[in-house]
N, C-alpha and C positions, 0 to 999 in steps of 0.2 A: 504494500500500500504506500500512497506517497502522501504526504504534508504539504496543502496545501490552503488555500484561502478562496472560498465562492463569494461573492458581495462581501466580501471583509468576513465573516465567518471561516475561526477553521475548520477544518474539515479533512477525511483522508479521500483518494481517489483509488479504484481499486479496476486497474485496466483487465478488462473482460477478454478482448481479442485485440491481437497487433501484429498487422502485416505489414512490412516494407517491400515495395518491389522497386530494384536499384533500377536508373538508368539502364537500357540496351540499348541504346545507338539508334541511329537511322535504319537496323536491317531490323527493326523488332517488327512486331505484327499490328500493333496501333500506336497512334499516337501517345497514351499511357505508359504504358512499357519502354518507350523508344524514351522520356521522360524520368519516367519514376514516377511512385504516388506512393500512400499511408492508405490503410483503414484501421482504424482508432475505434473500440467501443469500451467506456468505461462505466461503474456506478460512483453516483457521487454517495459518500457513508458519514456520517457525523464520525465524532473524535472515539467512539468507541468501538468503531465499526460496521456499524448496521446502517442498511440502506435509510439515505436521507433524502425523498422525492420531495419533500417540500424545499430543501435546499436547491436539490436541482432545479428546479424551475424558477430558482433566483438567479439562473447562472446566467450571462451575459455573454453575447458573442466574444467577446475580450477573454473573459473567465475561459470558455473555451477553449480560445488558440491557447492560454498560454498552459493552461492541460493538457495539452497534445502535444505541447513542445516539449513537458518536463514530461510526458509518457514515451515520447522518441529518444530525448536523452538518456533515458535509463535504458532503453532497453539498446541504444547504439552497440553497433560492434565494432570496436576499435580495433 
């Protein structure tokens, strides 16, 4: 789980699913792939763990990117 903040609330995020597909070049099969892209799905949990839908639904476009961004950094392969 990760420590984070939803509207100023903390809160932990607890990534459900995380696929990176890296760049392939110009010979991939779509524009996606030839690119790269994420799919991201997580729950947002209050500080003890348990699902917190009423926090989620405070969440802000903003709140989002920057959960996806700390859910990419952890799971980066260096």
């Amino acid at each position: 789980m990760i420590e984070t903040r939803v509207a100023g609330i903390p809160c932990l995020i607890n990534p459900t699913h995380v696929f990176v597909q890296k760049p392939m070049g110009p010979s991939a099969d779509s524009d996606w792939d030839c690119y790269g892209y994420s799919e991201i799905e997580f729950t947002v949990c209050d500080r003890r763990g348990r699902p917190a839908p009423w926090l989620e639904r405070k969440m802000t476009d903003k709140d989002k990117q920057e959960i996806e961004t700390l859910i990419l950094e952890e799971n980066r392969d260096d």
